[in-house]
C-alpha positions in Angstrom: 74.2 82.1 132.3 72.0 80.2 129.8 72.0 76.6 130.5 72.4 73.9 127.7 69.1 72.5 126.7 69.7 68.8 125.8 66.6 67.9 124.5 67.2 67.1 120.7 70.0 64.4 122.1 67.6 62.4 124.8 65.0 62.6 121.6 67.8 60.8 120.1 68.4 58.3 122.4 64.5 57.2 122.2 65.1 56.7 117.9 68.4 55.2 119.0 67.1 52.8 121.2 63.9 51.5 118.9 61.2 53.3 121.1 59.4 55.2 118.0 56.1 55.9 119.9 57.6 57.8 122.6 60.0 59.7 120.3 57.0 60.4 118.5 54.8 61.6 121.2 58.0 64.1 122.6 58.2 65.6 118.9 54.6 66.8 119.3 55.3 68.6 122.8 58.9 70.1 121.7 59.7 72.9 123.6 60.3 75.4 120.7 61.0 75.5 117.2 64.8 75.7 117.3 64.8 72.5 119.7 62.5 70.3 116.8 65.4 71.9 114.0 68.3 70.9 116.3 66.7 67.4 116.1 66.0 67.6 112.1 69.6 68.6 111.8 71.4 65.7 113.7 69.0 63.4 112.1 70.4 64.5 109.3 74.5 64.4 110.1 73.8 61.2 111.6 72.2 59.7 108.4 69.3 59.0 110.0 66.7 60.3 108.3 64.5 58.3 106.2 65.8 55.1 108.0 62.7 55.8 110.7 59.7 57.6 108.0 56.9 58.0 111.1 59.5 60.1 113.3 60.2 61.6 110.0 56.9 62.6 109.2 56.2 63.4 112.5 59.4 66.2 113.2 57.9 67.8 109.1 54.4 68.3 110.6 55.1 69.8 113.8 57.7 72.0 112.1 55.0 73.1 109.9 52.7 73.8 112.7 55.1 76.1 115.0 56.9 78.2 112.0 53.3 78.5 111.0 51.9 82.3 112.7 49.6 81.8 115.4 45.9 82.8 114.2 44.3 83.1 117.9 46.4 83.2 121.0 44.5 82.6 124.5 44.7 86.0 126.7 
């Protein structure tokens, strides 16, 4: 049984709650690609985005960087 991964939804209680930084600093350690889209896309139901630019910029960059193919990958 796979087990509901809640992570996008705590990421939004940190922006919810005015604590940027931290929000910030989970978006650059997210688990897996699907879990930093889930966030993009209730940022973007909940009208959201563009109200907070850094968190913004932040979720575009690391999206970048894990669609992006890996070029080495340690044995």
């Amino acid at each position: 049984m796979a087990r509901a991964n809640d992570w996008s939804s705590k990421l939004m209680t940190l922006i919810n709650g005015g604590n940027q930084s931290a929000a910030i600093a989970q978006i650059k350690v997210a688990p897996t690609l699907k879990d930093l889209q889930a966030l993009q896309t209730i940022m973007t139901i909940s009208k959201m985005k563009g109200r907070y630019p850094r968190v913004d910029a932040a979720i575009t960059e690391n999206l970048a960087l894990l669609s992006a193919p890996r070029l080495h990958r340690s044995p």
